[in-house]
ROVEXBA-308496 format. One line per field, with one value per residue: residue number from 1; residue in three letters; x, y, z of N, C-alpha, C in turn. Coordinates in steps of 0.05 Angstrom, whole numbers. Layout:
resi c(NUM/...)
resn c(ALA/...)
n_px c(X/...)
n_py c(Y/...)
n_pz c(Z/...)
ca_px c(X/...)
ca_py c(Y/...)
ca_pz c(Z/...)
c_px c(X/...)
c_py c(Y/...)
c_pz c(Z/...)
***
This chain:
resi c(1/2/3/4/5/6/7/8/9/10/11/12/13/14/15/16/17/18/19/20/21/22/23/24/25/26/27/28/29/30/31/32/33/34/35/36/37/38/39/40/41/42/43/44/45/46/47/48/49/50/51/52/53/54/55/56/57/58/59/60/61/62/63/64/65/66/67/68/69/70/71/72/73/74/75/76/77/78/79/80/81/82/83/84/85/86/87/88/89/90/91/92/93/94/95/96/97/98/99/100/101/102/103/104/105/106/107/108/109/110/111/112/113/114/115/116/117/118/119/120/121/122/123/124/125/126/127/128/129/130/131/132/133/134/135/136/137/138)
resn c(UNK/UNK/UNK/UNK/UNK/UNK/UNK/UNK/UNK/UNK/UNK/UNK/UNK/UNK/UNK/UNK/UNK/UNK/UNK/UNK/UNK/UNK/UNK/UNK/UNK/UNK/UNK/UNK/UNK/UNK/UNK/UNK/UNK/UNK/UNK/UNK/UNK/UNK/UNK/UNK/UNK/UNK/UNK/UNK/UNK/UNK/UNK/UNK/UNK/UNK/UNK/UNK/UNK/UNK/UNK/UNK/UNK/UNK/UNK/UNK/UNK/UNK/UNK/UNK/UNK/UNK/UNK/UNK/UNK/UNK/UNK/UNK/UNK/UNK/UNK/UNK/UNK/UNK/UNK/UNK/UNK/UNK/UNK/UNK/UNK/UNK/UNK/UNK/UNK/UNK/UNK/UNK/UNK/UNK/UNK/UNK/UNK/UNK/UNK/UNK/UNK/UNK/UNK/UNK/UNK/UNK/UNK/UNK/UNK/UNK/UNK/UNK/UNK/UNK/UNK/UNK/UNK/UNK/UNK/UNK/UNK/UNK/UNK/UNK/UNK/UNK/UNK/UNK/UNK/UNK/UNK/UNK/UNK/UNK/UNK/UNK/UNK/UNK)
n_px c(-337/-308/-291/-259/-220/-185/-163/-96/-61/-66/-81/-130/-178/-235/-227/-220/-156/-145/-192/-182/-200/-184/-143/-149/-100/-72/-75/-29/-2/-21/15/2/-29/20/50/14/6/62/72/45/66/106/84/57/97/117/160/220/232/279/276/247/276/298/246/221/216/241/206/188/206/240/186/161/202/204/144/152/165/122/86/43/-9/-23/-55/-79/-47/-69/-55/-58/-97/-93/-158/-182/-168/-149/-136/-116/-104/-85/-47/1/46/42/15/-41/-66/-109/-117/-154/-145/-156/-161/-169/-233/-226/-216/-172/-153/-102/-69/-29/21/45/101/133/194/242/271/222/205/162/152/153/125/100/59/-6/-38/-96/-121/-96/-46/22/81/128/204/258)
n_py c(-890/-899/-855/-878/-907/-870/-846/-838/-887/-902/-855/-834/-803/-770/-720/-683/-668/-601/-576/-552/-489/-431/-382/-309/-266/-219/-152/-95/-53/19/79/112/75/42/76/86/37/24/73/64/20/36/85/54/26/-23/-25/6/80/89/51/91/116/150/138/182/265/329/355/313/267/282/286/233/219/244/236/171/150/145/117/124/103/53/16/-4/-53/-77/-95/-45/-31/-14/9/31/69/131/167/231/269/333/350/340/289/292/267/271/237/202/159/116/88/29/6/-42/-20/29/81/121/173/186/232/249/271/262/265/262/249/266/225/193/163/156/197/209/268/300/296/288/268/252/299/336/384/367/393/427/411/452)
n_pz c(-470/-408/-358/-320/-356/-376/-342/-304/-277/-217/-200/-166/-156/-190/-212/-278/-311/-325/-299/-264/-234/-255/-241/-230/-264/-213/-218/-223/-172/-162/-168/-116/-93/-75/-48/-3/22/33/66/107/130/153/184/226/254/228/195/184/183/148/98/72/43/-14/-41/-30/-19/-14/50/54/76/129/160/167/200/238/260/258/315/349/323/297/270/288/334/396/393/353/285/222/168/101/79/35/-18/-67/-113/-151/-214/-207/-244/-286/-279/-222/-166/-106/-65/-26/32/78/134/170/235/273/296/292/257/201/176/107/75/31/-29/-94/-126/-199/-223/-269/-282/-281/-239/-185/-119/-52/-33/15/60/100/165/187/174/194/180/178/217/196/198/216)
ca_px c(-312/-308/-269/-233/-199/-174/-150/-77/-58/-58/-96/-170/-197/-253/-231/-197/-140/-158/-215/-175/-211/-170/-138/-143/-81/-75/-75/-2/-12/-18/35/-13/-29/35/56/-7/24/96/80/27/88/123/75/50/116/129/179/228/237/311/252/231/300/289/215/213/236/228/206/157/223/233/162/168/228/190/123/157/172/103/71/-1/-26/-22/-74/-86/-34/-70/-37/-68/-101/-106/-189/-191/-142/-160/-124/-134/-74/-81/-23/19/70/29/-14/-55/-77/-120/-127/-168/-126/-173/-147/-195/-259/-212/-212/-157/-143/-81/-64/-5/26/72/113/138/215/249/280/196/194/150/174/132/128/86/35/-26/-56/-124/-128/-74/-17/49/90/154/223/276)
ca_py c(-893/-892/-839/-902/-919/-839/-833/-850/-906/-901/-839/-843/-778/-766/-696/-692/-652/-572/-570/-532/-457/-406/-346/-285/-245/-188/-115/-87/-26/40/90/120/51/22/90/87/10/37/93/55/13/65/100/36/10/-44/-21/34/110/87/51/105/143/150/147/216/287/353/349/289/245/290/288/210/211/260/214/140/141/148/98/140/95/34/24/-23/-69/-92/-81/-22/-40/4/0/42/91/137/192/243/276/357/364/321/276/296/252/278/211/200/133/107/74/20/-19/-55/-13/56/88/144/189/190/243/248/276/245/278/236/265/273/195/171/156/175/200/213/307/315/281/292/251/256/327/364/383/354/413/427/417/472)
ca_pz c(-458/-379/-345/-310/-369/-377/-313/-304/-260/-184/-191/-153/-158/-211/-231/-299/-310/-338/-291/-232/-238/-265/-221/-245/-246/-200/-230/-213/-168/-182/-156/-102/-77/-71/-30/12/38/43/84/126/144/167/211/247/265/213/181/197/168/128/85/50/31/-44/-40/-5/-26/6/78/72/95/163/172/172/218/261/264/266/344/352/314/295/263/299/353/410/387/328/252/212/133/77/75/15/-27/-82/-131/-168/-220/-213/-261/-304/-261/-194/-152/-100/-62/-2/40/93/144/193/263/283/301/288/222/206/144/101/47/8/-52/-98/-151/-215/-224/-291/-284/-282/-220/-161/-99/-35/-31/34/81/126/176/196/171/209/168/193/222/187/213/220)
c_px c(-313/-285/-242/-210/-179/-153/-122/-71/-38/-76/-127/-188/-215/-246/-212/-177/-151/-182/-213/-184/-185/-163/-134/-118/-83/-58/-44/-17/-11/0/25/-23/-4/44/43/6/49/92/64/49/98/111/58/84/136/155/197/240/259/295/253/249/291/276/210/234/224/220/187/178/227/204/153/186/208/165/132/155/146/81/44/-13/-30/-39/-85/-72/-41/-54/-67/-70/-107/-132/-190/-164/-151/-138/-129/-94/-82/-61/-5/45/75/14/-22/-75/-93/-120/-146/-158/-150/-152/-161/-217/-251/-208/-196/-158/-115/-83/-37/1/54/77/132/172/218/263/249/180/183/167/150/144/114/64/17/-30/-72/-132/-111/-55/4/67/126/189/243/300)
c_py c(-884/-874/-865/-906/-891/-837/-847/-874/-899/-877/-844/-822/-776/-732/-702/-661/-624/-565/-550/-494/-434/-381/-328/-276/-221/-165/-105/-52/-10/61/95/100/40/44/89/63/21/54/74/38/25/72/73/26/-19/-34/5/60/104/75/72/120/122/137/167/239/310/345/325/260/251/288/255/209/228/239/185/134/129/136/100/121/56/30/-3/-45/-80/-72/-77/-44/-19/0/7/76/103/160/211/263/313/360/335/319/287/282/264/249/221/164/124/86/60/7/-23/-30/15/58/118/152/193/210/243/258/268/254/260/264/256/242/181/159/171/175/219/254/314/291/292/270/261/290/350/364/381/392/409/428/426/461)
c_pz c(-429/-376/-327/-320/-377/-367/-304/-277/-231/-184/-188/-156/-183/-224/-257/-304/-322/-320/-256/-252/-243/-251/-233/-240/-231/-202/-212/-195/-168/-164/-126/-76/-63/-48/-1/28/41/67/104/146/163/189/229/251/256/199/185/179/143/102/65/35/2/-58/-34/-25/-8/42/75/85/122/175/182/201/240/280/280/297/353/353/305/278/269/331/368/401/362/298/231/176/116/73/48/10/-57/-80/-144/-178/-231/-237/-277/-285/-229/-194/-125/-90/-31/8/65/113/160/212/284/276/294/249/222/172/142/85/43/-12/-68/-127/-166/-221/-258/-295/-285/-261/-193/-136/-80/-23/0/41/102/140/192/201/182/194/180/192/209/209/209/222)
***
């Protein structure tokens, strides 16, 4: 039996239907990750501080509002990528994240910590960048 006679009428193509490749789904991400893009927003300029209200507790929302003007992580006009982000859970309903911020040829460090509240959900406790601890505000 020829594929000709298969193939519905008017269609010319030789592929047969089921033969388009399969997309994997993609892995939902993990608290640490999804923060790591949220905040990255934030400190390059995409998106602005009001953002993050309830994502944030304790000072890591002034430390945002402090930062944003600033834009640290935004460099030479081009837009900043998460290269790489990694966790680790000291304690039950603590994360303890790091990321790897690049732009262009520039590579910066994130840290973070993100506390899981009594509702489940996380909520961004504190931030470094590139090793200096953010100075508290009074």
């Amino acid at each position: 039996m020829s594929t000709d006679r298969t193939r519905p009428a008017g269609r010319h193509d030789r592929s047969r239907p089921g033969t388009v490749p399969q997309q994997r789904p993609r892995r939902p991400l993990r608290p640490h990750q999804w923060f790591a893009e949220r905040l990255l927003a934030v400190l390059s300029g995409q998106r602005p501080v009001h953002w993050m209200l309830g994502h944030t507790i304790g000072e890591a929302y002034d430390q945002l509002a402090e930062l944003a003007p600033d834009t640290p992580l935004r460099a030479g006009g081009r837009r900043p990528v998460v290269r790489a982000c990694r966790g680790t859970q000291p304690a039950t309903g603590v994360v303890e994240a790091f990321a790897s911020i690049a732009t262009g040829e520039q590579v910066r460090a994130m840290a973070f910590r993100l506390e899981q509240g009594p509702d489940l959900r996380w909520r961004c406790a504190a931030i470094d960048l590139g090793g200096e601890r953010l100075p508290a505000l009074r």
